[in-house]
Each structure stands twice: as structure tokens, then as C-alpha cells.
C-alpha positions, 0 to 999 in steps of 0.5 A: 500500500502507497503511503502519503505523509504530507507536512505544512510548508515551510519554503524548503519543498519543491512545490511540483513535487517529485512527479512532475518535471519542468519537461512535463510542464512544457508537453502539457502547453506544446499543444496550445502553443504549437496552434500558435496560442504562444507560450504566454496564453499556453502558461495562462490556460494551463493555470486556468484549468490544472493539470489532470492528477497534479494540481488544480487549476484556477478555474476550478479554485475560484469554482470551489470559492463560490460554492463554498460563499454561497454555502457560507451565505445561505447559513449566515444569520446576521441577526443571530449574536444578538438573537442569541443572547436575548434566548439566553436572557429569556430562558433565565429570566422565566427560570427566575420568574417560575421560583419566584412564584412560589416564594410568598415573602413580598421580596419575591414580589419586590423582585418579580416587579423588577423583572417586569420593568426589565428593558426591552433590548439586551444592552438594557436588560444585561445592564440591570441583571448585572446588580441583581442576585438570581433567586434560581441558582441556575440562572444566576449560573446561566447569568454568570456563564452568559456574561463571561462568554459575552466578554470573550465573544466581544473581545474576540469580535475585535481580535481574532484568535486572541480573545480565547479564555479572556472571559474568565481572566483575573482582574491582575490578568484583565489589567495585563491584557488593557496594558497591552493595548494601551502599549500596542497604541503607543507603539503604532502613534510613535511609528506614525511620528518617524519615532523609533519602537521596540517590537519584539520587545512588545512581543516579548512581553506580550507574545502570549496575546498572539498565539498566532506569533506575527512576525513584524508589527505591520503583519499584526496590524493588517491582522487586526485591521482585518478583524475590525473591517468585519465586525464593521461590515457585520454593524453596516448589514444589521437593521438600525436599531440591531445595530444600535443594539449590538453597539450598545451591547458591545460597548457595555461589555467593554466598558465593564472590562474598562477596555473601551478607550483603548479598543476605541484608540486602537480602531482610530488608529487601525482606521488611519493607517488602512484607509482602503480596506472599507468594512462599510460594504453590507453583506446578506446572509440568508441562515436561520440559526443564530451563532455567536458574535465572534463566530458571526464575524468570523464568517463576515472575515470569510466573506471578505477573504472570498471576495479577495481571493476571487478579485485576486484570481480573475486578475482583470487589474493592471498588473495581476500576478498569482502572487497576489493570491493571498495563501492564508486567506486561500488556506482558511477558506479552502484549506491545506490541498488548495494551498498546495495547488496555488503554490503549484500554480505560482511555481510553473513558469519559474520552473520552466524559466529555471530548466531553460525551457522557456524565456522571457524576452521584452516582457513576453514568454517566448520557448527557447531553442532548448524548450523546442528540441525538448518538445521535439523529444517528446513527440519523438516519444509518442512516435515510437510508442505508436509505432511500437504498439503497431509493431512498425518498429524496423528501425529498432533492428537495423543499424542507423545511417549504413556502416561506420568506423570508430572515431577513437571518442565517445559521447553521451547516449541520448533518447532514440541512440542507437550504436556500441556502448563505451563500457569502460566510460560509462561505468567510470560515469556511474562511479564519478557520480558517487554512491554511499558505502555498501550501495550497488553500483547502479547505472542510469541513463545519464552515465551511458556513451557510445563509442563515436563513430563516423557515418560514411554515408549522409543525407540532406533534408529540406521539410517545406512547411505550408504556413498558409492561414488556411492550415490552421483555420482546417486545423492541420498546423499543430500535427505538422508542427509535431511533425516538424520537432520529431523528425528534428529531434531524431536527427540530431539525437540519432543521425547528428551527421545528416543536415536537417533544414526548415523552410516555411512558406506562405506568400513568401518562403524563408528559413526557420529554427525549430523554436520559430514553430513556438511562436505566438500566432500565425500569418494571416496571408494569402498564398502558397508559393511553393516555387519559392519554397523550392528554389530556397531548398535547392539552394540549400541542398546544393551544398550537400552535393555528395549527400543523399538529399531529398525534400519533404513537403506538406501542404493542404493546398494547390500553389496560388503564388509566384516570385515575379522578380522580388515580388510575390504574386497571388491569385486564386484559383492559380493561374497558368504561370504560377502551376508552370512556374512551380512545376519548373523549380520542382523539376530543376530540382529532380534533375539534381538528384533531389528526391521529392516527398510531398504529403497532402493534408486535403483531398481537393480535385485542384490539389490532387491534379497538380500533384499527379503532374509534379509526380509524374515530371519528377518521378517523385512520392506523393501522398494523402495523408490523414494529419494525426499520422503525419508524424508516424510516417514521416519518421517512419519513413525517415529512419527506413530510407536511412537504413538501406 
């Protein structure tokens, strides 16, 4: 049985966590940056869903958020402290009521006088039960327990967390707590003034007050100014007359612990320093059962961190960052789990930035020459697990490029390598790396070499990719560009002496590196100029001329442009010269020995015609291919050819 310990965060873990790679990373966005999204997009839609059995994305986050504030709000009674506490004083006073009706003496009579001319609200009738003894042991016991709990509630309105237990303090501990706070309000009036405080001296004193032990007196200040922004909010959603009376509650109950002027000092000067956090706002519960006062502003702080997190998360301000997603907010609302996926969440482009794999340029996330060779890798990967399953896996048996003779050097084994392992320099590897006494001497793919060898024979390949609009508005781009990266990453890892060029080509042809295929957007243009495409790629493949050379072309449309000096021509349908054009440069091309590949991405009647005629006139291989298998058959075909 798989065993999970999990621990708080400390700052030393690594948030991905041990099953998840930058590399990884990069495979789960290839999609949407190879459709032309870029980088960018492609990070900000892998935050926004998650990452199937890794983490959840925002999406689902801010979807938990609002379930969790409606639940919130259908259970909150705002009225519910106050309901509360007159419940309570109803029940003692009928306690007292029912003995005193059977006590004949006229101080039962004196005192059932008293209790009809109790006020109506439960400021006034606390302030008059406070000088009277019950008769009812049991309601004086009811009395006394109601009022200490009335302390620590109110008190923990004010201060979260650290009211716990003030009800019952001592008179010696009552005066320790009002001192705190009479110094707390120095300390914040001299730091207003530019004067010197000492808070880690107030922290050394008073350290028991705050269990939650904030570290700076800023953190402690927001902590409270928070709390105080609640319990306003709860008096601006309350009636005029509730809030009159949870005032008047409020300040009785203070009053009685003589801490009202330093609770009302501390609110000025909490007020003063954080203007925008507004507690005016009314909030709107929809509950029916009544809790206390400090639970009641609990949820009110809640609700606060609800909206918080959800303006933090939209991130539809100037400037938004997941760093301004505040994790204990994210923690009290939605708990550790969450957490861990926003740390995840704030932690992926660094991690890619850090690996390498992605870089930001003029303040843009672009994919670097290393991020594409390593989305190449891993279509790559997928290549041959396909094939493999198919059991269309003849290269495996084969050795690669024809014969070749050592070179006397060696290098490292990489992924699709195939050839004579160096023994004696990959064991030296496993050693150099280190092992603690007693371990076995394990080998990883790291420590392997091959011997060097030099290949006698050499290919030279042009890829002509259509970069027309119309091959991503059919949605042919993203598995040509798979394509693209895999053929590249088998060449240089498994055949590094063959040449590999890219040539993309639209109204124009040009020469493109493997992370031009990541970049963001694609070209809204019209035409296909496939002469051009070709005269560049006969240019470069003349300086190969012992090579084996060939062209691999893949289109989804007939050529509807031409050069006309340094000019490109476009009209559709193509007219004569652009087809003879075209045909001419493909043909110029077979008479130099340069095989054709062209695979079609569409079945058109125009396409499939000129073709049959580029086919026929440069005895080359035309095929219509499904797009999803574009990229098995080409390296398929690649490694096949090389092989004989």
C-alpha cells in the first residue's frame, strides 16, 4: 500500500513535487502553443484549468470559492449574536420568574416587579441583571456563564484568535491584557511620528496575546485591521436599531472590562493607517440559526477573504500576478490541498524559466531553442510508442545511417541512440557520480556513451512547411508542427551527421529554427508559393552535393503564388504561370538528384491534379495523408530510407 505523509510548508519543498518535471510542464502547453496560442496564453490556460492528477487549476479554485460563499451565505444569520443572547436572557429570566412564584415573602414580589420593568433590548436588560442576585441558582449560573462568554465573544469580535479564555481572566490578568493595548497604541502613534519602537520587545512581553506569533508589527496590524473591517461590515448589514443594539451591547461589555478607550484608540488608529480596506460594504446572509458574535464575524472575515481571493484570481487589474493570491486567506477558506495547488500554480513558469525551457524576452514568454528540441523529444516519444504498439518498429533492428568506423571518442547516449556502448566510460560515469558505502553500483541513463563513430554515408533534408492561414483555420498546423520537432529531434539525437533544414512558406518562403514553430500566432496571408519554397531548398541542398538529399513537403493546398522578380504574386484559383512556374523549380530540382516527398493534408480535385503532374515530371512520392499520422510516417519513413 502507497503511503502519503504530507507536512505544512515551510519554503524548503519543491512545490511540483517529485512527479512532475519542468519537461512535463512544457508537453502539457506544446499543444496550445504549437496552434500558435504562444507560450504566454499556453502558461495562462494551463493555470486556468490544472493539470489532470497534479494540481488544480484556477478555474476550478475560484469554482470551489463560490460554492463554498454561497454555502457560507445561505447559513449566515446576521441577526443571530444578538438573537442569541436575548434566548439566553429569556430562558433565565422565566427560570427566575417560575421560583419566584412560589416564594410568598413580598421580596419575591419586590423582585418579580423588577423583572417586569426589565428593558426591552439586551444592552438594557444585561445592564440591570448585572446588580441583581438570581433567586434560581441556575440562572444566576446561566447569568454568570452568559456574561463571561459575552466578554470573550466581544473581545474576540475585535481580535481574532486572541480573545480565547479572556472571559474568565483575573482582574491582575484583565489589567495585563488593557496594558497591552494601551502599549500596542503607543507603539503604532510613535511609528506614525518617524519615532523609533521596540517590537519584539512588545512581543516579548506580550507574545502570549498572539498565539498566532506575527512576525513584524505591520503583519499584526493588517491582522487586526482585518478583524475590525468585519465586525464593521457585520454593524453596516444589521437593521438600525440591531445595530444600535449590538453597539450598545458591545460597548457595555467593554466598558465593564474598562477596555473601551483603548479598543476605541486602537480602531482610530487601525482606521488611519488602512484607509482602503472599507468594512462599510453590507453583506446578506440568508441562515436561520443564530451563532455567536465572534463566530458571526468570523464568517463576515470569510466573506471578505472570498471576495479577495476571487478579485485576486480573475486578475482583470493592471498588473495581476498569482502572487497576489493571498495563501492564508486561500488556506482558511479552502484549506491545506488548495494551498498546495496555488503554490503549484505560482511555481510553473519559474520552473520552466529555471530548466531553460522557456524565456522571457521584452516582457513576453517566448520557448527557447532548448524548450523546442525538448518538445521535439517528446513527440519523438509518442512516435515510437505508436509505432511500437503497431509493431512498425524496423528501425529498432537495423543499424542507423549504413556502416561506420570508430572515431577513437565517445559521447553521451541520448533518447532514440542507437550504436556500441563505451563500457569502460560509462561505468567510470556511474562511479564519478558517487554512491554511499555498501550501495550497488547502479547505472542510469545519464552515465551511458557510445563509442563515436563516423557515418560514411549522409543525407540532406529540406521539410517545406505550408504556413498558409488556411492550415490552421482546417486545423492541420499543430500535427505538422509535431511533425516538424520529431523528425528534428531524431536527427540530431540519432543521425547528428545528416543536415536537417526548415523552410516555411506562405506568400513568401524563408528559413526557420525549430523554436520559430513556438511562436505566438500565425500569418494571416494569402498564398502558397511553393516555387519559392523550392528554389530556397535547392539552394540549400546544393551544398550537400555528395549527400543523399531529398525534400519533404506538406501542404493542404494547390500553389496560388509566384516570385515575379522580388515580388510575390497571388491569385486564386492559380493561374497558368504560377502551376508552370512551380512545376519548373520542382523539376530543376529532380534533375539534381533531389528526391521529392510531398504529403497532402486535403483531398481537393485542384490539389490532387497538380500533384499527379509534379509526380509524374519528377518521378517523385506523393501522398494523402490523414494529419494525426503525419508524424508516424514521416519518421517512419525517415529512419527506413536511412537504413538501406
Amino acid at each position: 500500500m502507497r503511503r502519503v505523509r504530507y507536512s505544512r510548508w515551510d519554503g524548503t519543498q519543491d512545490p511540483l513535487g517529485p512527479d512532475l518535471s519542468a519537461a512535463d510542464l512544457l508537453e502539457e502547453i506544446s499543444e496550445d502553443v504549437l496552434s500558435g496560442a504562444g507560450a504566454q496564453a499556453a502558461l495562462r490556460r494551463l493555470v486556468r484549468r490544472g493539470m489532470s492528477g497534479h494540481f488544480t487549476g484556477l478555474d476550478a479554485l475560484r469554482a470551489r470559492l463560490r460554492a463554498q460563499r454561497e454555502r457560507e451565505e445561505s447559513a449566515l444569520n446576521l441577526s443571530g449574536p444578538l438573537e442569541a443572547v436575548r434566548g439566553q436572557l429569556e430562558e433565565m429570566v422565566e427560570r427566575e420568574r417560575s421560583r419566584l412564584s412560589f416564594e410568598p415573602d413580598d421580596d419575591a414580589r419586590t423582585r418579580e416587579a423588577f423583572l417586569d420593568a426589565l428593558p426591552p433590548d439586551a444592552p438594557g436588560k444585561i445592564r440591570e441583571l448585572q446588580g441583581y442576585r438570581f433567586r434560581d441558582a441556575r440562572a444566576q449560573l446561566m447569568f454568570d456563564e452568559m456574561m463571561a462568554s459575552l466578554r470573550e465573544q466581544v473581545l474576540g469580535a475585535h481580535f481574532r484568535s486572541m480573545a480565547e479564555g479572556l472571559g474568565t481572566l483575573s482582574a491582575e490578568e484583565l489589567a495585563a491584557f488593557r496594558d497591552m493595548l494601551a502599549e500596542l497604541n503607543r507603539m503604532i502613534e510613535q511609528r506614525g511620528r518617524g519615532e523609533p519602537y521596540d517590537f519584539e520587545g512588545f512581543m516579548r512581553r506580550h507574545g502570549a496575546f498572539f498565539p498566532d506569533d506575527p512576525k513584524t508589527l505591520d503583519e499584526l496590524l493588517q491582522r487586526m485591521a482585518r478583524r475590525m473591517a468585519a465586525m464593521s461590515r457585520l454593524m453596516a448589514s444589521l437593521s438600525a436599531e440591531q445595530r444600535a443594539e449590538l453597539q450598545a451591547l458591545s460597548e457595555q461589555i467593554l466598558g465593564d472590562m474598562d477596555l473601551a478607550f483603548e479598543v476605541d484608540r486602537l480602531g482610530s488608529n487601525l482606521a488611519s493607517l488602512f484607509p482602503d480596506m472599507n468594512g462599510d460594504e453590507p453583506a446578506f446572509g440568508a441562515g436561520d440559526e443564530a451563532a455567536s458574535l465572534s463566530a458571526t464575524v468570523d464568517a463576515m472575515e470569510r466573506l471578505h477573504d472570498f471576495e479577495d481571493l476571487e478579485r485576486s484570481m480573475r486578475g482583470d487589474y493592471a498588473g495581476a500576478s498569482l502572487d497576489d493570491v493571498d495563501e492564508d486567506a486561500l488556506r482558511r477558506t479552502l484549506g491545506e490541498p488548495a494551498t498546495r495547488d496555488l503554490r503549484k500554480l505560482k511555481e510553473i513558469e519559474r520552473a520552466l524559466e529555471k530548466a531553460g525551457l522557456l524565456t522571457r524576452k521584452e516582457g513576453r514568454l517566448e520557448v527557447t531553442p532548448r524548450g523546442a528540441r525538448k518538445m521535439g523529444e517528446r513527440a519523438l516519444v509518442r512516435v515510437f510508442e505508436r509505432l511500437r504498439r503497431d509493431r512498425e518498429s524496423a528501425h529498432e533492428a537495423r543499424v542507423a545511417g549504413g556502416q561506420a568506423e570508430p572515431t577513437g571518442a565517445t559521447r553521451p547516449w541520448r533518447f532514440g541512440d542507437t550504436g556500441q556502448i563505451a563500457v569502460q566510460r560509462s561505468v567510470f560515469n556511474a562511479v564519478a557520480r558517487g554512491r554511499e558505502p555498501g550501495e550497488a553500483l547502479r547505472l542510469v541513463p545519464e552515465d551511458f556513451e557510445l563509442v563515436e563513430a563516423e557515418e560514411r554515408t549522409e543525407a540532406a533534408t529540406a521539410l517545406l512547411l505550408d504556413l498558409s492561414f488556411s492550415m490552421p483555420l482546417r486545423g492541420h498546423f499543430v500535427h505538422a508542427k509535431k511533425m516538424a520537432l520529431a523528425l528534428h529531434a531524431l536527427i540530431e539525437g540519432r543521425y547528428p551527421h545528416d543536415k536537417l533544414y526548415m523552410i516555411g512558406f506562405s506568400d513568401y518562403a524563408r528559413r526557420m529554427e525549430p523554436q520559430d514553430l513556438t511562436a505566438a500566432g500565425w500569418e494571416r496571408v494569402y498564398g502558397t508559393n511553393m516555387q519559392h519554397a523550392f528554389m530556397l531548398a535547392g539552394r540549400l541542398l546544393a551544398q550537400h552535393p555528395r549527400a543523399t538529399r531529398q525534400v519533404i513537403m506538406v501542404t493542404d493546398g494547390e500553389p496560388t503564388a509566384h516570385l515575379e522578380g522580388e515580388e510575390a504574386f497571388f491569385s486564386w484559383p492559380p493561374v497558368p504561370k504560377t502551376i508552370r512556374l512551380t512545376l519548373a523549380e520542382a523539376v530543376r530540382l529532380s534533375k539534381a538528384g533531389v528526391t521529392l516527398n510531398v504529403f497532402m493534408l486535403e483531398g481537393s480535385e485542384g490539389l490532387i491534379g497538380f500533384m499527379e503532374r509534379l509526380a509524374r515530371m519528377t518521378v517523385g512520392r506523393v501522398f494523402l495523408m490523414d494529419d494525426v499520422k503525419l508524424g508516424d510516417f514521416v519518421v517512419r519513413d525517415y529512419v527506413a530510407r536511412r537504413a538501406r
